[in-house]
C-alpha positions in Angstrom: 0.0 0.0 0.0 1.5 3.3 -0.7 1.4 6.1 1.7 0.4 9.5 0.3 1.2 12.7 2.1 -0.6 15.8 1.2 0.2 19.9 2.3 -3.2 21.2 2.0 -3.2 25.2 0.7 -5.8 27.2 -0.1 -5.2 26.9 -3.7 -2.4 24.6 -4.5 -1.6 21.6 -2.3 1.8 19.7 -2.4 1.5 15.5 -2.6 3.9 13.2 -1.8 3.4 9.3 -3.0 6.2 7.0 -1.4 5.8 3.1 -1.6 5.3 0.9 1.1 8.5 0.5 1.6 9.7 4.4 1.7 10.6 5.3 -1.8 9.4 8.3 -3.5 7.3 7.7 -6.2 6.2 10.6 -7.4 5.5 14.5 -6.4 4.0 17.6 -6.9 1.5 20.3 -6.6 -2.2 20.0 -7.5 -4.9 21.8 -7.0 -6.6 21.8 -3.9 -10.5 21.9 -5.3 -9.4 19.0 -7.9 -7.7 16.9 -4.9 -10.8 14.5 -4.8 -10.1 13.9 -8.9 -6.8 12.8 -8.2 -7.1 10.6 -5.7 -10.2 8.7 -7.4 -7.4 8.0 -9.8 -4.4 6.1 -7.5 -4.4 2.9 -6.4 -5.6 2.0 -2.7 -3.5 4.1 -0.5 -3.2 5.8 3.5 -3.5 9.3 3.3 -1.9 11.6 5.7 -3.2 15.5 6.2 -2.6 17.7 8.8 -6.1 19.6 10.5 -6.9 23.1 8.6 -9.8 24.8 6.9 -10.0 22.2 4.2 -8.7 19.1 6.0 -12.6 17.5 7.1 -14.0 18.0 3.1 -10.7 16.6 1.6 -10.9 13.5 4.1 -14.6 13.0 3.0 -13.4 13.0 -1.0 -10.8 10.4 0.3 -12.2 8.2 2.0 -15.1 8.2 -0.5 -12.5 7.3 -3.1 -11.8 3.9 -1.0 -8.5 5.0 0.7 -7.7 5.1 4.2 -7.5 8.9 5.3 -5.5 10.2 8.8 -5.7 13.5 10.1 -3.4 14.6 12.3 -4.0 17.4 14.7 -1.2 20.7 14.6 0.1 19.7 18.3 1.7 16.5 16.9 2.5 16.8 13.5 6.0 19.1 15.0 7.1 15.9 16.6 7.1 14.2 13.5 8.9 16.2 11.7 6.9 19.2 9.8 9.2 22.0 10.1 12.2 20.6 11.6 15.0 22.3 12.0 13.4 25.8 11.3 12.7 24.9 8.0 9.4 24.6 6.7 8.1 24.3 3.1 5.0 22.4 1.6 7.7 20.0 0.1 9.1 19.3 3.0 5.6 18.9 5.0 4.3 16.1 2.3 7.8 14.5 2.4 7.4 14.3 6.3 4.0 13.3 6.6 4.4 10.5 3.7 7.5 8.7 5.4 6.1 9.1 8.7 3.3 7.4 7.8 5.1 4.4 5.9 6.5 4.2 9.7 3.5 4.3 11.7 0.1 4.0 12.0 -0.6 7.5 12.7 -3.5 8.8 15.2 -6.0 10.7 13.1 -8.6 13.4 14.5 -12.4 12.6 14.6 -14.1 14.0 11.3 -17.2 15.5 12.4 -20.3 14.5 9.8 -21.7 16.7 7.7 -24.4 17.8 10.3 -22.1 18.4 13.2 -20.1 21.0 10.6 -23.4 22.5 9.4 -24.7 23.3 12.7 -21.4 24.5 13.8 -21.5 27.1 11.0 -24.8 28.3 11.8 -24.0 29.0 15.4 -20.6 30.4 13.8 -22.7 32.8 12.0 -25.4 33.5 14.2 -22.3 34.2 16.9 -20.4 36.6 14.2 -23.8 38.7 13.8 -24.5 38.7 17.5 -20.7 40.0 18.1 -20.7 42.9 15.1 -24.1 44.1 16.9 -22.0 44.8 20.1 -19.5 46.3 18.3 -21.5 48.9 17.0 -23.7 48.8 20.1 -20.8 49.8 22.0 -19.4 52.6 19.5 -22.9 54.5 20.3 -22.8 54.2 23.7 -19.1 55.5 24.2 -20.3 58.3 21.6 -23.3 58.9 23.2 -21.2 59.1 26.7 -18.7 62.1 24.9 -21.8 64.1 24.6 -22.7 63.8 28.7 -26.5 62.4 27.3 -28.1 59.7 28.7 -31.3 57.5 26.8 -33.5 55.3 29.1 -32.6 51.8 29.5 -34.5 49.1 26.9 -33.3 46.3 25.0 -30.7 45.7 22.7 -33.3 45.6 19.6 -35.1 49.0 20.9 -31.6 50.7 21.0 -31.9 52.6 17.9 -35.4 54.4 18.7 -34.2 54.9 22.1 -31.3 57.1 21.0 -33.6 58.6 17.5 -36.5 59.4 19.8 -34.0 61.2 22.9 -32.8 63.1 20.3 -35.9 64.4 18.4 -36.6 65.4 21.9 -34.0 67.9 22.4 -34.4 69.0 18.9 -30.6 68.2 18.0 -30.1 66.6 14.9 -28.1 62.9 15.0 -24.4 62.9 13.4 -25.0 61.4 10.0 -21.8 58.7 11.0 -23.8 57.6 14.4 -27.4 57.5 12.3 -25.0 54.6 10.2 -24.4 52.9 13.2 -28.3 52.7 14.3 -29.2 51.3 11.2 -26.7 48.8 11.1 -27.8 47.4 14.5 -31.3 47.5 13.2 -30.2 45.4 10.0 -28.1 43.2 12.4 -31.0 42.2 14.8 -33.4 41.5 12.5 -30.9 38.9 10.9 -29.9 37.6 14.5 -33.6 37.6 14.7 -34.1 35.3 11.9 -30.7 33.2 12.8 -32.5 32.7 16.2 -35.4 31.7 14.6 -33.2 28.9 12.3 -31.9 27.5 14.8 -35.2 27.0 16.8 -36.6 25.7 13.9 -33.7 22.7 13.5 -33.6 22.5 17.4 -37.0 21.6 17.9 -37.0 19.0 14.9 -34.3 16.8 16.5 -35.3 14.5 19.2 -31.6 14.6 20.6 -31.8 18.4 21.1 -35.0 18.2 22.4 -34.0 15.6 25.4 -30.9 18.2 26.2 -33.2 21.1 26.2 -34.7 19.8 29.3 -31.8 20.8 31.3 -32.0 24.0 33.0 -30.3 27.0 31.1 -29.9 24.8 28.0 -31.5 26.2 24.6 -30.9 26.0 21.4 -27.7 27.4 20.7 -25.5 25.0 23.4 -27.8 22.2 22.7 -26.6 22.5 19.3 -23.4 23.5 20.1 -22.9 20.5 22.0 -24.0 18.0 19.4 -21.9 19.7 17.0 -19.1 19.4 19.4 -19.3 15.8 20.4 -20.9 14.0 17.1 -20.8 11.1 18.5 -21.7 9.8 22.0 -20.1 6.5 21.8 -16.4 7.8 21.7 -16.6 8.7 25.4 -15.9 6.4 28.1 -17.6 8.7 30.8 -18.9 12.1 31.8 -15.8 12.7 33.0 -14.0 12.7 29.7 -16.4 14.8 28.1 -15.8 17.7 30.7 -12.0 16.9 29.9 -12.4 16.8 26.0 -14.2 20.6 26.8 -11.6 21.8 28.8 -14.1 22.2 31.7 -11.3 20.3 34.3 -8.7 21.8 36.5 -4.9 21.0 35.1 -1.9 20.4 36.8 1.7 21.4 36.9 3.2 19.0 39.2 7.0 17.7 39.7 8.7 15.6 41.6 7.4 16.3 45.4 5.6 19.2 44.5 2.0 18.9 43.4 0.1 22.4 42.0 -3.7 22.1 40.6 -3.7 25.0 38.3 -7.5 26.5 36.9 -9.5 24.6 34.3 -7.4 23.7 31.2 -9.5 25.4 28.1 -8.8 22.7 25.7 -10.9 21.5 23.6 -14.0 23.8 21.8 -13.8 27.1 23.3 -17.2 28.3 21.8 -19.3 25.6 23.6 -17.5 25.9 26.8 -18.7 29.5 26.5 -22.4 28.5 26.0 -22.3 26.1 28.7 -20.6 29.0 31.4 -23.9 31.0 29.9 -26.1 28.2 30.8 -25.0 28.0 33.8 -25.7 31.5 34.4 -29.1 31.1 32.6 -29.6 28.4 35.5 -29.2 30.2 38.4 -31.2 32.7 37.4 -34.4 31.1 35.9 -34.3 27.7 38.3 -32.7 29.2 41.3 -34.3 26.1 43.4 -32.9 23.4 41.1 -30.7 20.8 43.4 -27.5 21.0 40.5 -28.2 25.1 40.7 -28.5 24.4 45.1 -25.4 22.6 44.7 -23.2 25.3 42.8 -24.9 27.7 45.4 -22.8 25.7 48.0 -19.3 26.0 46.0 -20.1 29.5 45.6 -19.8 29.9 49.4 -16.3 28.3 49.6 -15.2 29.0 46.2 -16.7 32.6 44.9 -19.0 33.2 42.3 -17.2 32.3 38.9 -15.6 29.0 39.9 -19.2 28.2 41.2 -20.7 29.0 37.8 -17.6 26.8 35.6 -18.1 24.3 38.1 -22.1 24.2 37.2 -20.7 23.7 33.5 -19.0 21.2 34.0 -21.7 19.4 36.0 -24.4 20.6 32.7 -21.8 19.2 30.0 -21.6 16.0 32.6 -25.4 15.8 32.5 -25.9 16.5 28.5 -23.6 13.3 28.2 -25.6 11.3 30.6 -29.0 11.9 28.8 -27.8 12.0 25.0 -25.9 8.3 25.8 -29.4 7.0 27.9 -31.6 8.7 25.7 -33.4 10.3 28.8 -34.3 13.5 30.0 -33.7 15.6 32.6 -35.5 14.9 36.3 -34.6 17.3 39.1 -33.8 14.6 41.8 -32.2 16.2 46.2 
């Protein structure tokens, strides 16, 4: 079987054929949006890529085409020789990743299915839309702040009235650049507005997202998040190693005789350990009687107010697992 490294680039890609037992066969550049035509053409083969942009949809044209595909994560593909030495070019990268591979059987990634990348862009999206609101939000406040003025508090979506209608009431006329500004967060909400509505819509169709819903603090976008996130239930042992594989568990720096817990280790998907911090602050505030909210009520008194809230995470993620893998729902139980 040969073993085929491949450079991915956003328009060219470098490839790399060796022979089982290490010789080069061939190699060159190709296209990276005419990849899946090449390989359709070569015999059966392993495939080596490292994780990028393109690495999931290139892995799917692969192993389509019959071949075995590995994708290696950026942490380890260093060790094995990409950009050794301070030198780094896509030649080298193939030529590393090929002879590696007609080494060792490489470790590959999980490749997310199509759904958990779809819904992950739509939360993407909705998130980009929801963050270029408060950018702007923001710019008319601290404008509004250099003129001493003051509109009456609302919500986000009624900001643009508020500060229009305080205005018409003094009788001075809006800066043309800040009237800009209000209608942009006007266009932006109504499209969060319909992203919200989106992902309601797909939320409610699918019976998983449903059963996780029933968790205090959970909606739509971390229900989805989470499914996105974790594809597939059956690659985790344990509750446990979901909260590690979200970076929701303390680390450690230990050596020799000394031992030192450091704070929780953020690996993993930042975005849905975001969502589930939210949830948990969703929690305490809309089921402030719920035993798991009681609970992180109790480390709040030893521990303060934000470990108490990641430590309610954690417990949420632990709980989402539990119901997705027993296909149950939640039950408030002392």
């Amino acid at each position: 079987m040969d073993h085929v490294g491949i450079d991915l680039g956003g328009k060219e890609s470098q490839v790399c054929v060796r022979s089982a037992e290490g010789a080069i066969r061939w190699e060159g550049r190709w296209a990276t949006s005419r990849i899946a035509e090449y390989v359709r053409e070569l015999p059966q083969s392993r495939m080596v890529l490292e994780t990028c942009a393109e690495a999931f949809a290139i892995a799917d044209a692969i192993a389509a085409a019959g071949h075995e595909v590995r994708v290696v994560p950026c942490s380890l593909v260093r060790s094995l020789g990409v950009g050794a030495r301070g030198v780094k070019t896509d030649e080298k990268d193939a030529r590393a990743l090929s002879e590696v591979s007609c080494r060792v059987d490489l470790p590959s990634v999980h490749r997310p299915s199509a759904t958990a990348r779809q819904w992950k862009t739509l939360c993407g999206t909705r998130e980009a839309l929801v963050d270029s609101r408060t950018r702007l939000i923001n710019t008319v406040k601290g404008w509004l702040r250099t003129q001493t003025q003051r509109v009456r508090s609302g919500t986000v979506e009624t900001l643009p009235r508020r500060v229009r209608d305080h205005y018409s009431k003094t009788g001075q006329p809006l800066p043309e650049c800040i009237e800009r500004q209000l209608e942009a967060i006007a266009q932006l909400s109504d499209q969060i507005d319909n992203a919200n509505d989106e992902l309601e819509e797909i939320s409610e169709a699918d019976p998983i997202c449903q059963r996780l819903m029933s968790v205090p603090g959970v909606g739509p976008v971390t229900a989805m998040r989470f499914v996105a996130a974790i594809d597939d239930v059956s690659r985790f042992g344990g509750a446990h190693s979901v909260e590690s594989y979200l970076g929701l568990v303390p680390g450690e720096h230990s050596s020799s005789e000394r031992q030192h817990r450091t704070g929780i280790t953020k690996a993993g998907a930042a975005k849905l350990r975001w969502a589930l911090v939210q949830a948990s602050w969703s929690a305490r505030r809309c089921r402030p009687h719920d035993p798991m909210v009681a609970w992180a009520n109790q480390v709040e008194l030893r521990r303060g107010r934000r470990v108490a809230m990641v430590a309610l995470a954690r417990k949420i993620a632990g709980i989402l697992y539990a119901i997705w893998r027993d296909g149950s729902t939640y039950r408030a139980t002392v």
